[in-house]
Gaussian input, Z-matrix of N, CA and C with variables (Angstrom, degrees):
# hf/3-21g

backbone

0 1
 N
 C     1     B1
 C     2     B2     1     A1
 N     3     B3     2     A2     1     D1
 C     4     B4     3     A3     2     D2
 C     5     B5     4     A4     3     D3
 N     6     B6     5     A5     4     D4
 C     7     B7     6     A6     5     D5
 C     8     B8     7     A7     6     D6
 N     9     B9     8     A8     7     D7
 C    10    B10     9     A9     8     D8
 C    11    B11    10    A10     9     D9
 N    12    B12    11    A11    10    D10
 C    13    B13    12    A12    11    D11
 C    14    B14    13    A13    12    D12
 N    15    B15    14    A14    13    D13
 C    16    B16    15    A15    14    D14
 C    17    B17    16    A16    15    D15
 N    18    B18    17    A17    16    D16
 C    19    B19    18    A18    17    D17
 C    20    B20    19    A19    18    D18
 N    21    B21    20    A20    19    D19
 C    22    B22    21    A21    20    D20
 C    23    B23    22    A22    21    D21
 N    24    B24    23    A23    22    D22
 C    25    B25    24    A24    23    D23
 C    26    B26    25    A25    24    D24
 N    27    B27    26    A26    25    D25
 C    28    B28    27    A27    26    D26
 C    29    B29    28    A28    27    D27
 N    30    B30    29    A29    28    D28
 C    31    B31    30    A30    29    D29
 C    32    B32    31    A31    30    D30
 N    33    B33    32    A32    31    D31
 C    34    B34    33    A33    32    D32
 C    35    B35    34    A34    33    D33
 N    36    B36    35    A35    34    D34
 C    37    B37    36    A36    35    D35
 C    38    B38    37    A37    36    D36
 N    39    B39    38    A38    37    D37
 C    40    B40    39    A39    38    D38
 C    41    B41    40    A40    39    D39
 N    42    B42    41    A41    40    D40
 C    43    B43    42    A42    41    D41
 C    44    B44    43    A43    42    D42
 N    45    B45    44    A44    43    D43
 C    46    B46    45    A45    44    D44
 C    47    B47    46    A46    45    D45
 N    48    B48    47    A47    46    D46
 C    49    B49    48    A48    47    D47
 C    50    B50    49    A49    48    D48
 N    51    B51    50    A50    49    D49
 C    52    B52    51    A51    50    D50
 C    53    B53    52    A52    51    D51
 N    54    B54    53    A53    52    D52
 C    55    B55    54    A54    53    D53
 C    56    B56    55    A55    54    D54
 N    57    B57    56    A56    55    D55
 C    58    B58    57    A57    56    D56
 C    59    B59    58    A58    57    D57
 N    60    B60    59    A59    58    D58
 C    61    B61    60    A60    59    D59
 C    62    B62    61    A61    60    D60
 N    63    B63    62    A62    61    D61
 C    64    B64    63    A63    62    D62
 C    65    B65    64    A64    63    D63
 N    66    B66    65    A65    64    D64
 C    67    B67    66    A66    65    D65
 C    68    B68    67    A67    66    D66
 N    69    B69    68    A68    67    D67
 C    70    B70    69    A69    68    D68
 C    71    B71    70    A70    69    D69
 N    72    B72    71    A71    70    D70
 C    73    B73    72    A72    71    D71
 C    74    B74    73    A73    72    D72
 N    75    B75    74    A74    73    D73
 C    76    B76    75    A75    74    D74
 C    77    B77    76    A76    75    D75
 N    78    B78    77    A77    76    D76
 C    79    B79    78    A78    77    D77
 C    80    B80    79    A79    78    D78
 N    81    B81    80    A80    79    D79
 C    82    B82    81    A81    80    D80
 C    83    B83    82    A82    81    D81
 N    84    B84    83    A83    82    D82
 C    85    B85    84    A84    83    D83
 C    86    B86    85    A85    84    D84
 N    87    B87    86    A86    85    D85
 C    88    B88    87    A87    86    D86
 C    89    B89    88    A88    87    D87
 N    90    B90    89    A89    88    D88
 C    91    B91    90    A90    89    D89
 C    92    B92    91    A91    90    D90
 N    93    B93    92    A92    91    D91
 C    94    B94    93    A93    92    D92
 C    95    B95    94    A94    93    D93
 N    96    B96    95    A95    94    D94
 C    97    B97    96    A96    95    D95
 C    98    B98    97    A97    96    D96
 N    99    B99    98    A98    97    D97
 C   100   B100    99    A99    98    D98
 C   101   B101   100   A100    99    D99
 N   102   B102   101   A101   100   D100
 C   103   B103   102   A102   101   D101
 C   104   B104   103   A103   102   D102
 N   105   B105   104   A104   103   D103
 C   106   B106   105   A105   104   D104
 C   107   B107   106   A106   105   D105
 N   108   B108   107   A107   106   D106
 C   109   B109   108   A108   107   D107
 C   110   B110   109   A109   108   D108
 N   111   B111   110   A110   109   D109
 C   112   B112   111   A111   110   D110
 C   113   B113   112   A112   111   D111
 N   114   B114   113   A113   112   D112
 C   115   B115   114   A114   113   D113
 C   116   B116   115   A115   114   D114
 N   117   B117   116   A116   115   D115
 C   118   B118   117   A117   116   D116
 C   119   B119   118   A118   117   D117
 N   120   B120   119   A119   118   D118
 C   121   B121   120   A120   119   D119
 C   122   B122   121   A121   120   D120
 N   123   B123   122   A122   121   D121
 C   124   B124   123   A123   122   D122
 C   125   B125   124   A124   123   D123
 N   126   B126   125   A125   124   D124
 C   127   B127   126   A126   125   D125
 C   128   B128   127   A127   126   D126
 N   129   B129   128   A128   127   D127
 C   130   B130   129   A129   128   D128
 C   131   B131   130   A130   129   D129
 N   132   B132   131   A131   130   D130
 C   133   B133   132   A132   131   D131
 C   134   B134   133   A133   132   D132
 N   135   B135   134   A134   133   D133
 C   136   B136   135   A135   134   D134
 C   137   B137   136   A136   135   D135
 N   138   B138   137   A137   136   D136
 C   139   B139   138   A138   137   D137
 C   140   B140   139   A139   138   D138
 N   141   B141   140   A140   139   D139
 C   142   B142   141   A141   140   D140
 C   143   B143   142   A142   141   D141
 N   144   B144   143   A143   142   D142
 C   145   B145   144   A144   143   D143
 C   146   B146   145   A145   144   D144
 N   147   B147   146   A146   145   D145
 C   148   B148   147   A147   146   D146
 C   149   B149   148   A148   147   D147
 N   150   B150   149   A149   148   D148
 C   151   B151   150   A150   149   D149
 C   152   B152   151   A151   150   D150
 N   153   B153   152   A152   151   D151
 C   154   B154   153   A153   152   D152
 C   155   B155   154   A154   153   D153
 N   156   B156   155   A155   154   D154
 C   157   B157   156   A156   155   D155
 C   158   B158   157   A157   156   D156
 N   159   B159   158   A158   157   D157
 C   160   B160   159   A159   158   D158
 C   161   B161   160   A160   159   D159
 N   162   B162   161   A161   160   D160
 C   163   B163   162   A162   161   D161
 C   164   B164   163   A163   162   D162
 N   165   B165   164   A164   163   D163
 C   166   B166   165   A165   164   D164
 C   167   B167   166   A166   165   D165
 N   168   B168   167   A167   166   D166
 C   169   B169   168   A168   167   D167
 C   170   B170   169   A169   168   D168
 N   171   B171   170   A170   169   D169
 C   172   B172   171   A171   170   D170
 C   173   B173   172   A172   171   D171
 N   174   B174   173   A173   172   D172
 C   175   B175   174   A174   173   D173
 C   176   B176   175   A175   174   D174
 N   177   B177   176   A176   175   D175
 C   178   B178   177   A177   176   D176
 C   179   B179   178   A178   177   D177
 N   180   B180   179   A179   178   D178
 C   181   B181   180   A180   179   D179
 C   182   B182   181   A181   180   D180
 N   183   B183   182   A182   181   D181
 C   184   B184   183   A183   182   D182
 C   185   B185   184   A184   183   D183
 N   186   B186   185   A185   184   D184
 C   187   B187   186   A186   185   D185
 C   188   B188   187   A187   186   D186
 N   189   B189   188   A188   187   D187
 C   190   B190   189   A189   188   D188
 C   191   B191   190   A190   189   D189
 N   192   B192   191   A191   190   D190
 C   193   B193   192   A192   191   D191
 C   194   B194   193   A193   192   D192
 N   195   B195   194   A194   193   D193
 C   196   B196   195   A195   194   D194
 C   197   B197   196   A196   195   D195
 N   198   B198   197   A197   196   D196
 C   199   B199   198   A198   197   D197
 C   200   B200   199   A199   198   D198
 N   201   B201   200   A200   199   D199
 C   202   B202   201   A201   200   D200
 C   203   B203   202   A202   201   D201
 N   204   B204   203   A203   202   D202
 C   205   B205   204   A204   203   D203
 C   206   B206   205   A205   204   D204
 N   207   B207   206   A206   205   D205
 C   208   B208   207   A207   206   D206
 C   209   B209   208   A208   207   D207
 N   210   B210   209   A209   208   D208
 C   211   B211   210   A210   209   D209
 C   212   B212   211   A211   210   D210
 N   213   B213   212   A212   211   D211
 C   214   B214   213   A213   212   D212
 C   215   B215   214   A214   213   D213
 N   216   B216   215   A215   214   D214
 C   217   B217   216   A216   215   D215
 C   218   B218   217   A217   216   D216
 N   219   B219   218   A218   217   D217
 C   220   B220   219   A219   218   D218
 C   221   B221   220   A220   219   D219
 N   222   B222   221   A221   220   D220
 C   223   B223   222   A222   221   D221
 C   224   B224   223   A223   222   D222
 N   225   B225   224   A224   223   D223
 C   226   B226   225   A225   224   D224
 C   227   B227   226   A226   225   D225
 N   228   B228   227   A227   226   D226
 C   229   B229   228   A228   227   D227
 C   230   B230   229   A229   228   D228
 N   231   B231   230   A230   229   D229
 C   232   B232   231   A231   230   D230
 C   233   B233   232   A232   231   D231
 N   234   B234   233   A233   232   D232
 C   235   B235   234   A234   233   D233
 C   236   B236   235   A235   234   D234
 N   237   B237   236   A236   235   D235
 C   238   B238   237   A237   236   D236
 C   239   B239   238   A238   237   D237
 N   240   B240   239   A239   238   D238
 C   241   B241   240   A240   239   D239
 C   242   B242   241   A241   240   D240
 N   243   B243   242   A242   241   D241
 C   244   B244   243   A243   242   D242
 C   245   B245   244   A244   243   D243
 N   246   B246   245   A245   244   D244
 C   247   B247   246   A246   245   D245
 C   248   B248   247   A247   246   D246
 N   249   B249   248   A248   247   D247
 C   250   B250   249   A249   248   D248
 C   251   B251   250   A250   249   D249
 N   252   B252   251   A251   250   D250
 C   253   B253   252   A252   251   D251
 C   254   B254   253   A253   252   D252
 N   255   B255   254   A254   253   D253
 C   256   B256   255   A255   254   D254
 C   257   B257   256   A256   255   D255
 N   258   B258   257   A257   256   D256
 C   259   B259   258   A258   257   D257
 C   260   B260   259   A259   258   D258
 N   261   B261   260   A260   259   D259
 C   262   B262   261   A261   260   D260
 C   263   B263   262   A262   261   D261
 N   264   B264   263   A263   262   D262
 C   265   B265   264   A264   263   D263
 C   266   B266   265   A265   264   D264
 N   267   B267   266   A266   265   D265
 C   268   B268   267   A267   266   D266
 C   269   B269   268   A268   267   D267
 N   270   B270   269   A269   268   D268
 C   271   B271   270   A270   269   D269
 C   272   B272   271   A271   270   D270
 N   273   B273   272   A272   271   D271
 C   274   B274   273   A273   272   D272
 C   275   B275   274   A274   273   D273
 N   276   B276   275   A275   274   D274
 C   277   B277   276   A276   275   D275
 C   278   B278   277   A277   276   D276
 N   279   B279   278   A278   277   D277
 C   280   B280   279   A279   278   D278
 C   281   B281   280   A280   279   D279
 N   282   B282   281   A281   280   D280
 C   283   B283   282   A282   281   D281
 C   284   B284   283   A283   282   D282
 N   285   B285   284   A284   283   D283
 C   286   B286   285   A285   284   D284
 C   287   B287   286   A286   285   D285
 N   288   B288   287   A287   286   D286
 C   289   B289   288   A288   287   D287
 C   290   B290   289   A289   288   D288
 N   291   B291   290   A290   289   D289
 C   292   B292   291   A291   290   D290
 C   293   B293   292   A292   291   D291
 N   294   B294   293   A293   292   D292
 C   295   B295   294   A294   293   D293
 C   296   B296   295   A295   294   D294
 N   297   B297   296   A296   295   D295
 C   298   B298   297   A297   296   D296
 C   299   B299   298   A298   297   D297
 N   300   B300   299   A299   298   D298
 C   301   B301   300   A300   299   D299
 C   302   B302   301   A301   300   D300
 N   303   B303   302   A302   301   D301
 C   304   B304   303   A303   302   D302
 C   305   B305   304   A304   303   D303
 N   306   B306   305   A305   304   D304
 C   307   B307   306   A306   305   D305
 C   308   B308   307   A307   306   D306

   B1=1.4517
   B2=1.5237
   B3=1.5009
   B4=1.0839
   B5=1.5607
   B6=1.6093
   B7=0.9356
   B8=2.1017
   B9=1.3345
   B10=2.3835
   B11=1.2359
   B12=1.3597
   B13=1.6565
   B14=1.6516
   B15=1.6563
   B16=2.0937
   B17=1.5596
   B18=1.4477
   B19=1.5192
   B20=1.5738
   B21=1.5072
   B22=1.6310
   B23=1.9338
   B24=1.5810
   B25=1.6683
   B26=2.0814
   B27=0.6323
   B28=1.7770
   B29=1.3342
   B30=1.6923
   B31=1.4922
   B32=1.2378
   B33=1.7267
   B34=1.6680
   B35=1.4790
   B36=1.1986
   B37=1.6392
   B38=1.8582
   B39=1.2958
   B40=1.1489
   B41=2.0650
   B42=1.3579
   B43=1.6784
   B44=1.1466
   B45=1.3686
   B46=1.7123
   B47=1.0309
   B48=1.4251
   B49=1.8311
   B50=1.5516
   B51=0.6307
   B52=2.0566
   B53=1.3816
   B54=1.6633
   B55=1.2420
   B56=1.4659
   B57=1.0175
   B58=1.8446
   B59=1.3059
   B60=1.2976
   B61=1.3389
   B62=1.5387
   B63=1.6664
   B64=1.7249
   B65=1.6842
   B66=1.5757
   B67=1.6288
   B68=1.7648
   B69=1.3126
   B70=1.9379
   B71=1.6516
   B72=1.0920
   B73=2.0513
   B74=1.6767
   B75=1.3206
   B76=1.0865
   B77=1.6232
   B78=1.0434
   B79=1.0681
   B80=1.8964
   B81=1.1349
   B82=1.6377
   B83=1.3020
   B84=1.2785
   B85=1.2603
   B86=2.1853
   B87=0.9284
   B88=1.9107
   B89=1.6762
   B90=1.6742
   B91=1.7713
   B92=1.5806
   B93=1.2770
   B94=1.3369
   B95=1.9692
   B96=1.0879
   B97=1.4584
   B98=1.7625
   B99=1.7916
   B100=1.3420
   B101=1.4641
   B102=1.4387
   B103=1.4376
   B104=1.5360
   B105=1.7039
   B106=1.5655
   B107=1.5983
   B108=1.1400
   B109=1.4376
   B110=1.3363
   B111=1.6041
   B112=1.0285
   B113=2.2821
   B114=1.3802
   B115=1.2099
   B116=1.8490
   B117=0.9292
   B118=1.6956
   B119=2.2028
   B120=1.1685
   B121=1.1945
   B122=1.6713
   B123=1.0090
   B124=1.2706
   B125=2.0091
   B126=1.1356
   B127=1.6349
   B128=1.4372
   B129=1.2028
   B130=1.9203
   B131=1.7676
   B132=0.9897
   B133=2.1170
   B134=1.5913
   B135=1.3122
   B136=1.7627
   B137=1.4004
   B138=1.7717
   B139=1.2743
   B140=1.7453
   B141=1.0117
   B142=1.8221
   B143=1.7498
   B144=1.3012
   B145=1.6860
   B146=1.8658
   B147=1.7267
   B148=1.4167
   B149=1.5466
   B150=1.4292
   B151=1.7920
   B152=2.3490
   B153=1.4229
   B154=1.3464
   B155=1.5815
   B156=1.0623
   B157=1.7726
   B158=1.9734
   B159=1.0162
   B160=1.6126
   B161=1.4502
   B162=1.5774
   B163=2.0752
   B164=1.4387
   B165=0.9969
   B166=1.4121
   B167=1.2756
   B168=1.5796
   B169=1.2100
   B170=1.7445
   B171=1.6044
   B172=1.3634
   B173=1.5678
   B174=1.3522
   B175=1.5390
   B176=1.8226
   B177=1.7866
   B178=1.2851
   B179=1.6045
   B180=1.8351
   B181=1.4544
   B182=1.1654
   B183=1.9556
   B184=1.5386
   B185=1.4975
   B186=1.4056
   B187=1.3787
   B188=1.3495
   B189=1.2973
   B190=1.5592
   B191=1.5650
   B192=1.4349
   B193=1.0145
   B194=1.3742
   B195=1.2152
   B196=1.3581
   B197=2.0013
   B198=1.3040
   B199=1.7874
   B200=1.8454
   B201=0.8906
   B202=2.0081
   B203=1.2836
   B204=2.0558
   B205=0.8271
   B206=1.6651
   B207=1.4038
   B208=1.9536
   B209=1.5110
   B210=1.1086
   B211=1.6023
   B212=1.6334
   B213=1.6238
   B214=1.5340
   B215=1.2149
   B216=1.3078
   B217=1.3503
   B218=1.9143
   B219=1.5747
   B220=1.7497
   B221=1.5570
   B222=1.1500
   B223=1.4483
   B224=1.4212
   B225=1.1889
   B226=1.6895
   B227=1.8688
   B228=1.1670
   B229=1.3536
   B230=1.5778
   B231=1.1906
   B232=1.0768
   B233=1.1785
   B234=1.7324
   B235=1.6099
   B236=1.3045
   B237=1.1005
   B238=1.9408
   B239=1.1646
   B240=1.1879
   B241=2.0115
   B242=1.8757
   B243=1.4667
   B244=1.1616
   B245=1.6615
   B246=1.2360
   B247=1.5931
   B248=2.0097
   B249=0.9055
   B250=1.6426
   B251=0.8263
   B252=1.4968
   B253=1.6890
   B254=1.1988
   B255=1.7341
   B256=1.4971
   B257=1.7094
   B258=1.2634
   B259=1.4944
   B260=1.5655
   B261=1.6190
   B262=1.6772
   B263=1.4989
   B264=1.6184
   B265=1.6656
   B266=1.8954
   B267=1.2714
   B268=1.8994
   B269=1.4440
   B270=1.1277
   B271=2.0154
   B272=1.7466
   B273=1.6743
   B274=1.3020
   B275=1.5416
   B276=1.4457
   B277=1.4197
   B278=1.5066
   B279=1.0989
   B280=1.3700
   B281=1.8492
   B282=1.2947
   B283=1.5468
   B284=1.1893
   B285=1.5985
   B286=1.8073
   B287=1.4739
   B288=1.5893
   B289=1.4792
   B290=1.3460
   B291=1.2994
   B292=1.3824
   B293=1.4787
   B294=1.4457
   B295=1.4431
   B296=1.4960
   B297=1.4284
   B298=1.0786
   B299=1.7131
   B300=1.7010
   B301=1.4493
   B302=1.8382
   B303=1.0427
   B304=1.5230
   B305=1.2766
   B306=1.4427
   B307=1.4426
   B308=1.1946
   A1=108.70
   A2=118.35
   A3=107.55
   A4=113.74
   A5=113.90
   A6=103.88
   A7=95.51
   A8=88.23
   A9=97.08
   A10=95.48
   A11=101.44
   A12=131.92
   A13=89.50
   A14=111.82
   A15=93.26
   A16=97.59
   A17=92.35
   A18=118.44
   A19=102.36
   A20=124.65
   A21=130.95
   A22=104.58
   A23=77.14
   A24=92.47
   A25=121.44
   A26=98.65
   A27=135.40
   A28=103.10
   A29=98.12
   A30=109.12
   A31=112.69
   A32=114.47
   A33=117.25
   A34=111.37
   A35=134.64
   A36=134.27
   A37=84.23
   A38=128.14
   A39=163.27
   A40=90.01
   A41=103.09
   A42=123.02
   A43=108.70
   A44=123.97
   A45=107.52
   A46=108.45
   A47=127.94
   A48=128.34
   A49=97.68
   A50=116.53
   A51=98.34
   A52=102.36
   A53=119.30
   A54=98.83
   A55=113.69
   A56=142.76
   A57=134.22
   A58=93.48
   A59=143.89
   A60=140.08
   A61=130.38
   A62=100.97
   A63=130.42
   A64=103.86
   A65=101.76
   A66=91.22
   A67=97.84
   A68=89.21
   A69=99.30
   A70=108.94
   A71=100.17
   A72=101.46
   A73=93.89
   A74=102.77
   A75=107.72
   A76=106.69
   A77=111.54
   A78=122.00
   A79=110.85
   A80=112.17
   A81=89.33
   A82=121.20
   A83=112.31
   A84=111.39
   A85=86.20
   A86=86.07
   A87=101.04
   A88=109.21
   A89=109.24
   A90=97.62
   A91=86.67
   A92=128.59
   A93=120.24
   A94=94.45
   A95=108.11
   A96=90.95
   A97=118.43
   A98=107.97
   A99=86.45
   A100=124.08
   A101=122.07
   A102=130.63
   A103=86.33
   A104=132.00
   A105=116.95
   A106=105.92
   A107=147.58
   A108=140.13
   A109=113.63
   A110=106.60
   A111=98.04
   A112=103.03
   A113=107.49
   A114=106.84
   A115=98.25
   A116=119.80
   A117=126.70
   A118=93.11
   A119=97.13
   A120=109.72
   A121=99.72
   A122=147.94
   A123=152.79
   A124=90.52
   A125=92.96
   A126=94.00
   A127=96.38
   A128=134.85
   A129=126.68
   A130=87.46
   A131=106.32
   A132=117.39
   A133=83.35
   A134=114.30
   A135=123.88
   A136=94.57
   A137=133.26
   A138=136.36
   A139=105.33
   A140=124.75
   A141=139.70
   A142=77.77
   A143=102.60
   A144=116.19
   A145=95.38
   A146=107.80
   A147=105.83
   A148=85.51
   A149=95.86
   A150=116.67
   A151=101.61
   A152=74.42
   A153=87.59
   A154=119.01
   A155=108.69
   A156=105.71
   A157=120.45
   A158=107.90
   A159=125.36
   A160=122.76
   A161=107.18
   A162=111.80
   A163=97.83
   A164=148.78
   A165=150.29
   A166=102.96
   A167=139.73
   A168=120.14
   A169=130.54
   A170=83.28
   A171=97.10
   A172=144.77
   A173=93.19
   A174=123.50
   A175=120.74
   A176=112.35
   A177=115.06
   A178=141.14
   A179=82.53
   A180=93.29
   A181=141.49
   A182=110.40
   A183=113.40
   A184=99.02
   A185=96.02
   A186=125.48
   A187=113.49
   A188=143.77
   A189=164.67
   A190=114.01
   A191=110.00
   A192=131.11
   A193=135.92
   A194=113.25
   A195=142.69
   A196=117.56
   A197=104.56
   A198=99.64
   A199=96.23
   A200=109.06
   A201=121.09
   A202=123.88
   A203=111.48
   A204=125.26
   A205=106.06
   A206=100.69
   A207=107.29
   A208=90.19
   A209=129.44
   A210=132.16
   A211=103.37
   A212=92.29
   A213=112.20
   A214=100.77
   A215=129.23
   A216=109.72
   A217=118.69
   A218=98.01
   A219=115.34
   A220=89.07
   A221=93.43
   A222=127.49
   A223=139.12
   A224=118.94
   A225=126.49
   A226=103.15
   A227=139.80
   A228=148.66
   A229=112.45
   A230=122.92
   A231=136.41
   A232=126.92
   A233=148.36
   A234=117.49
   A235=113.28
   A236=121.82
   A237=122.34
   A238=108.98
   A239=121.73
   A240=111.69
   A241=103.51
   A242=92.73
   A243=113.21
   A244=99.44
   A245=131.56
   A246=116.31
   A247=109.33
   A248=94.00
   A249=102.30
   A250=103.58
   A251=131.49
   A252=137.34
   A253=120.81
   A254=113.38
   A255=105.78
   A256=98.34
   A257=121.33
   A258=124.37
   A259=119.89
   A260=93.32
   A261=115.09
   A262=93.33
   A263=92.70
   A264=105.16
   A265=102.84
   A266=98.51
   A267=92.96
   A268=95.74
   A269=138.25
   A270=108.08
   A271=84.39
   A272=131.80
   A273=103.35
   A274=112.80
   A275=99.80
   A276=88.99
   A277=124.65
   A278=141.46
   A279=119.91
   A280=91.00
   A281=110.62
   A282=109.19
   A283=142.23
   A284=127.67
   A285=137.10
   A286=93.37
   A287=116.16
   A288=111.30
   A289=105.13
   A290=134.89
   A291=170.98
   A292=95.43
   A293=112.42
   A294=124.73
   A295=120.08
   A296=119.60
   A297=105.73
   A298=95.61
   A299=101.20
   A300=90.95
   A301=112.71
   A302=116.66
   A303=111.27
   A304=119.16
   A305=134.71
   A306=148.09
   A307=112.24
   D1=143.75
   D2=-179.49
   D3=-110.36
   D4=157.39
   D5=-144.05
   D6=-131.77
   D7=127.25
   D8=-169.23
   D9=-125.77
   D10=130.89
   D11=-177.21
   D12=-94.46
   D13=120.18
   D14=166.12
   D15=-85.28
   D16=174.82
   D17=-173.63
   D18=-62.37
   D19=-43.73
   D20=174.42
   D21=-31.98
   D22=-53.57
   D23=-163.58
   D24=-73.40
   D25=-20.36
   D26=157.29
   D27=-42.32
   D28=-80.56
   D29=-160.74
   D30=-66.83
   D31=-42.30
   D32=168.89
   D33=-54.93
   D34=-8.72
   D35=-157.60
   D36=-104.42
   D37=-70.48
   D38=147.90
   D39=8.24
   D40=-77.66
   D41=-177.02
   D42=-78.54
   D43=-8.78
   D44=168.62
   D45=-103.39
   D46=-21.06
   D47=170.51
   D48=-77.82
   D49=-13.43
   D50=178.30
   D51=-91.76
   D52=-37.42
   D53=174.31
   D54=-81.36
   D55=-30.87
   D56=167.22
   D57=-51.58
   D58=-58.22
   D59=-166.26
   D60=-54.16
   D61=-16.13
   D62=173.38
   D63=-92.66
   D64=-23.99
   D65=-153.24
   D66=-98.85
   D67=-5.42
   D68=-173.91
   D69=-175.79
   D70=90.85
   D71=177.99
   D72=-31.54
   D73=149.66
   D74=163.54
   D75=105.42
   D76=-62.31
   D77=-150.65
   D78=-80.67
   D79=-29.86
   D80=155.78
   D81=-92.55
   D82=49.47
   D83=-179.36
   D84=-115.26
   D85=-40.00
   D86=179.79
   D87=-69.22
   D88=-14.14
   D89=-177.58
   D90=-94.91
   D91=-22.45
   D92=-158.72
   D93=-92.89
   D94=-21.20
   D95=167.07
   D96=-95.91
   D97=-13.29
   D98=165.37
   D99=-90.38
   D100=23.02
   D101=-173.15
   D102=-105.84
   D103=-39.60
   D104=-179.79
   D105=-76.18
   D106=-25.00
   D107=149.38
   D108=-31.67
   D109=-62.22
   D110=-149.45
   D111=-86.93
   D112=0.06
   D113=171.37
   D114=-94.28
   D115=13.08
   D116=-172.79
   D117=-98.70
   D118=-50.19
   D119=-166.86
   D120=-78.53
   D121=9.16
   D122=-157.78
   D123=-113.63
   D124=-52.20
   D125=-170.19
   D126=-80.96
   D127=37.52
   D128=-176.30
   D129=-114.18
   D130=177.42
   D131=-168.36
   D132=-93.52
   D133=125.60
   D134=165.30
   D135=59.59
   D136=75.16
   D137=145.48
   D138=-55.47
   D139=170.00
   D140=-152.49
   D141=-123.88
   D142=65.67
   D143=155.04
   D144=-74.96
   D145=158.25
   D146=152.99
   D147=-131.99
   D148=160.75
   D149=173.20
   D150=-78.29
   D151=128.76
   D152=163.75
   D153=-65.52
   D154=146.81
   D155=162.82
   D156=-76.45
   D157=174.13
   D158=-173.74
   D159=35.44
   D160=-105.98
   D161=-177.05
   D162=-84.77
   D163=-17.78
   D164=170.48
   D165=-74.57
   D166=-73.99
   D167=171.28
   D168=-15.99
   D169=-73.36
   D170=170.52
   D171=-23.72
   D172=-49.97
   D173=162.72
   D174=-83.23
   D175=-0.34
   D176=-175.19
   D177=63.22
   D178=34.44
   D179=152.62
   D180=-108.92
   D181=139.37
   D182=-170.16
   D183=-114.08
   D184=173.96
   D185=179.28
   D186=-113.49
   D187=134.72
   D188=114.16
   D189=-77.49
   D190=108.14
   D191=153.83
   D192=-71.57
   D193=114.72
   D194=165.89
   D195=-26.04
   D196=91.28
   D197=-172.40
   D198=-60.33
   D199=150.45
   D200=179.01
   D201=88.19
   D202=-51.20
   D203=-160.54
   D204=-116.48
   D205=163.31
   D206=-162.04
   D207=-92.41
   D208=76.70
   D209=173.43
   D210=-166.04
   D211=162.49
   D212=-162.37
   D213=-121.13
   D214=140.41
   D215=144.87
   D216=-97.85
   D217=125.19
   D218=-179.34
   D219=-73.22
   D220=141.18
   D221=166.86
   D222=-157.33
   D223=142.91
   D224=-165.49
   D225=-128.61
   D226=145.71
   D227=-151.64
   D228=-142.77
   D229=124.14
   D230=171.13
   D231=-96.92
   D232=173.95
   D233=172.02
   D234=-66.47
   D235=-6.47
   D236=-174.20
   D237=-126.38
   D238=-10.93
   D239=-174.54
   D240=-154.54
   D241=150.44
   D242=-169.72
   D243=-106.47
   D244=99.11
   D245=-177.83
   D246=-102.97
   D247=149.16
   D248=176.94
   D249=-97.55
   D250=108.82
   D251=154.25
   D252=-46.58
   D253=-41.89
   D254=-155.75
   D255=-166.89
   D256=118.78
   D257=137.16
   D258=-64.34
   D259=89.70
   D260=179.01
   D261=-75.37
   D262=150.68
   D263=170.25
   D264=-117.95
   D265=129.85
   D266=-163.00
   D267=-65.96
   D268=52.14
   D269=165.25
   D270=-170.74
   D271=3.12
   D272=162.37
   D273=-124.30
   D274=172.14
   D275=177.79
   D276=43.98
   D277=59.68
   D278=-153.99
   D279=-108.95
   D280=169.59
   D281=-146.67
   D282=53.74
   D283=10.93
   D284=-143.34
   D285=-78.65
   D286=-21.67
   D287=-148.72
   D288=-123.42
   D289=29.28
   D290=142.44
   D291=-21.13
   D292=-62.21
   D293=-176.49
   D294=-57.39
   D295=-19.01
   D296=-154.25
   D297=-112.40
   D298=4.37
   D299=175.59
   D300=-89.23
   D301=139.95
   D302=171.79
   D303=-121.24
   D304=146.87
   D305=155.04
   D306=-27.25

């Protein structure tokens, strides 16, 4: 399966390693490699997706959680590609990226 990071999801990956990277050298260097694990583990047979709740469900979006760090990666699936909507952070904004799923 192939597997597309969107540009949304980039930039949130992008702004949360600079800020770990202010708050402790090192350390967004470790969210940005546990976001490539965990997009590594996306293309494996039965990745540890969970089903979203409500209009996101609906439309077939899951979650992969982030080992270390309090973030998800949102995701929606096609028959050939797995795309990441959003590097969710579990305690803000939660739903922000609602929008970016489509029918």
């Amino acid at each position: 399966m192939k597997i597309k990071v969107s540009t949304d999801a980039t930039e949130e990956l992008i702004e949360a390693a600079a800020w770990y990277e202010l708050e402790v050298p090192g350390l967004g260097n470790q969210l940005i490699d546990a976001f490539e694990q965990a997009t590594q583990r996306l293309s494996e047979p039965n990745p540890p997706l969970v089903f979203l709740a409500g209009n996101s469900a609906k439309l077939g979006a899951k979650r992969l959680i982030l080992q270390r760090f309090p973030f998800s990666l949102v995701t929606v699936a096609s028959s050939e590609t797995i795309t990441v909507v959003a590097l969710a952070h579990h305690s803000r904004k939660p739903g922000y990226w609602h929008g970016r799923i489509t029918s």
